[in-house]
Every structure is written in C-alpha cells, then in structure tokens.
N, C-alpha and C positions, 0 to 999 in steps of 0.2 A: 563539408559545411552542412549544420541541420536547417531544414525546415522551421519556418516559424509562424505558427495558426494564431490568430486573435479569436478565440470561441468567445462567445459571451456566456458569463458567468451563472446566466437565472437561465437561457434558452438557446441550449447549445445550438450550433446549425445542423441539420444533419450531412449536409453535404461535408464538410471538413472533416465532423465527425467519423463517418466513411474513410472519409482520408484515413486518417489520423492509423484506425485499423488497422487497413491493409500496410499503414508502416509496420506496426507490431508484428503482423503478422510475417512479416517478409523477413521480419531478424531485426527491426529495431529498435533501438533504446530512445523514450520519450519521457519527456519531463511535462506532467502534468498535475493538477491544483487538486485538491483533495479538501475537505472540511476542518481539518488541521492546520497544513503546511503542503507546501511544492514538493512532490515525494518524486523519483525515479524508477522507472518501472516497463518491463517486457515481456516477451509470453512465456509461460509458465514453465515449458520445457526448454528454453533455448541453451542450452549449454554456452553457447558465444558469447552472448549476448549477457546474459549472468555473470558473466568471465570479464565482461566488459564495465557491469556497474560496477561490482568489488573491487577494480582497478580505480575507479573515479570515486566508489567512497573512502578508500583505503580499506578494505574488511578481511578478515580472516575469515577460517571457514568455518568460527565459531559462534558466528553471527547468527541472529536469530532473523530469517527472512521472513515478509508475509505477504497473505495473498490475501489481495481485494478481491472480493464478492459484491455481485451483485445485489442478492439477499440471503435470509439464511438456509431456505433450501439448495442454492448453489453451495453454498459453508458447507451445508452438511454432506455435502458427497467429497469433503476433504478431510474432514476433521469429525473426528468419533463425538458425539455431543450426546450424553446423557439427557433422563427429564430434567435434572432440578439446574444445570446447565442451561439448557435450552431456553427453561422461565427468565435466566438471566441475561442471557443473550438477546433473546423477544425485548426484555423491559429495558433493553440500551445500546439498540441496532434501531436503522441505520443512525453512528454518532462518532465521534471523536477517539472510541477507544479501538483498542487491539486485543485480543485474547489470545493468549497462548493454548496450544489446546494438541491432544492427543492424535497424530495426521493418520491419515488411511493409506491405502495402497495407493490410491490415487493422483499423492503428493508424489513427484521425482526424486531421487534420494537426495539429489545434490541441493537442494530446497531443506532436507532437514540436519537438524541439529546433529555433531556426527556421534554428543553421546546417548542423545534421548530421540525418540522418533515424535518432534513434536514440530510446532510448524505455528506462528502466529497468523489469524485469523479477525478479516477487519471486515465491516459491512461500511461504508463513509458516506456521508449525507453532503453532498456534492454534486450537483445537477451535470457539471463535467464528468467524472469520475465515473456517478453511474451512465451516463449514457454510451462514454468508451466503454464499461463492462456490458451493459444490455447488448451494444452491437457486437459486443468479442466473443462473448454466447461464453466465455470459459474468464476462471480469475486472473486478474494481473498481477506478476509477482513484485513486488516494489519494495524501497526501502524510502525513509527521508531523506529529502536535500539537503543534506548539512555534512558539506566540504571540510575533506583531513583538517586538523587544527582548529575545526569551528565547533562551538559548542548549541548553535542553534542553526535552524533551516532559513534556507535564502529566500526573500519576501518578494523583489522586484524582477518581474519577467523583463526589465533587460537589462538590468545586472546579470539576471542569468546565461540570457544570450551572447553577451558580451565574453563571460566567462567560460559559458562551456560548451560554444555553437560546435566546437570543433570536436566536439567528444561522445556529442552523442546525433541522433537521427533527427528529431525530434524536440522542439520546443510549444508547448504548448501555453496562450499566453491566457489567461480568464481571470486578471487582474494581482492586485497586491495576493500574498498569499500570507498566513497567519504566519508567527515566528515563534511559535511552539510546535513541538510532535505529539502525536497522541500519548493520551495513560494506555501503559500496559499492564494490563490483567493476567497474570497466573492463573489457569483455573485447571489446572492437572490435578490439581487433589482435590478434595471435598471441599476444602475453605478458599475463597480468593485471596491472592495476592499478588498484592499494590507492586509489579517489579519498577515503574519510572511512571514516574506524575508527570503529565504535560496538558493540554487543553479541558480533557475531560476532566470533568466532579469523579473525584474518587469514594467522594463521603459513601455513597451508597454500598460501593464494596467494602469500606471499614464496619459499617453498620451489618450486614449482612453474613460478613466474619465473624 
C-alpha cells in the first residue's frame, strides 16, 4: 500500500517534501505532478525500481526515458549540450518541453536508448517537482502517467490512488494535473525536431528549423 502526500501545489511543505525523498531514495516508485501531467518517477540508478515503472507503463527497452533536472547546470552534467543548444535550452527551460539530447557517461546505461546513446532531458516549471529535485541534489528519472491502452496521462490524484496505490510507494497528491505530456524536442542534430506535440508551443522550434 503506497503513501499518499497532499503537497500544496504553489508552497510545497518542506517537511513532506523530505519525506517524499527519502522514499526515492530508499528504492521507491512516486507519482508526482509536473507542469505538464502526473509523470512516474525514481532515482536514477535503481535498477528495481526502473524494472518496476516499465512493468506499470507497459514499455520496452526502446523507450525513450528522461531525467528531470533541477536546472540546466544539473542537465549539463548528463547530457553533452553544445553553444547554439544551450541558447535553446536557456530561451525554453524551466517549461513543458523535453529534449532529446546526446547522454554522458554520467547517464546508467540502462536509462539509454539501446541503439543511440541518448537520453531525454527536461527542466519542468513545477514548484512540486522542483523542490523534490533541489532536496534529491541529483535527477529523477520519470516517464508520463498514461496507463497501457491510454492515450493520455491521468489528471485526478484519486483516481490515481484508487488505481495504482498498490503498485507503486508513493502518491503524491498537488492537485488536478494537466492531461497532455510535454512536446518532445529532438536536438541531436544541428536542426530541431518536433518528435510529439503535447503542452508546449512547438512554433518556436519550426521557426528556428
């Protein structure tokens, strides 16, 4: 049976938020609210624990996983980030998008793609979100809430509990959550591309293509 925090949405507590941590940290799986959607997410190396979302999203190991960051100096010690990169990342961090991006050593292998060494990379404007990554001091690796068969992510924290207290450690409740996933950004090669439209404005990457 997981845990279930009511954070507030604008002024996390810190004491929960402590909690909340030391679940991760201990091996467990927590579903928390992001500037997007309700995403799922655990610490960066847990092999178990990994083993455990992919089972509740239904994912192959073809999946494109990402890590929340703090800001983009935490990104950058994950993912290789060129100048003209970086200008793009600055003009649309902390936001709704995700960037695919070239991972470092620093990524686990089992986190990257098995035919590319790449690794999606998010900074999320989310007073939740950032404060479990400021207190985690490292990224959380997550994917969206949106259940085999579903084509979007689950909004109500207690539908979610209802559904999935048994599956995971962790419910974290900081209201409705958005029922789109972020736009994902390509930016492995010199030009971006638009891989899935979801919350964020893409305009700016077709303009800049």
């Amino acid at each position: 049976m997981s845990q279930f925090f009511q954070i507030h949405p604008e002024n996390p507590q810190p004491r929960l938020i402590k909690q909340a941590v030391e679940i991760i940290r201990e091996g467990g799986v927590v579903i928390y609210p992001t500037d997007s959607s309700y995403a799922v997410g655990c610490q960066i190396g847990d092999k178990t624990a990994i083993e455990r979302i992919k089972r509740l999203r239904n994912l192959d190991d073809k999946h494109n996983f990402t890590l929340m960051c703090s800001d983009l100096s935490q990104l950058g010690m994950f993912a290789r980030v060129g100048t003209g990169v970086f200008r793009l990342l600055k003009a649309h961090t902390p936001g709704p998008y995700t960037f695919i991006l070239n991972a470092t050593r620093e990524v686990p292998r089992l986190l990257l793609h098995p035919k590319r060494r790449t690794i999606g990379m998010r900074v999320p404007q989310h007073p939740i979100a950032l404060a479990l990554l400021q207190e985690l001091n490292e990224p959380l690796m997550s994917v969206t809430l949106i259940l085999p068969g579903e084509t979007e992510p689950m909004e109500d924290p207690y539908e979610i509990r209802q559904e999935l207290e048994k599956h995971v450690d962790l419910i974290i409740d900081g209201g409705f959550g958005g029922n789109k996933a972020s736009t994902v950004i390509n930016l492995i090669n010199d030009e971006p591309e638009i891989v899935r439209v979801g919350c964020g404005d893409p305009t700016p990457f077709m303009v800049e293509a």
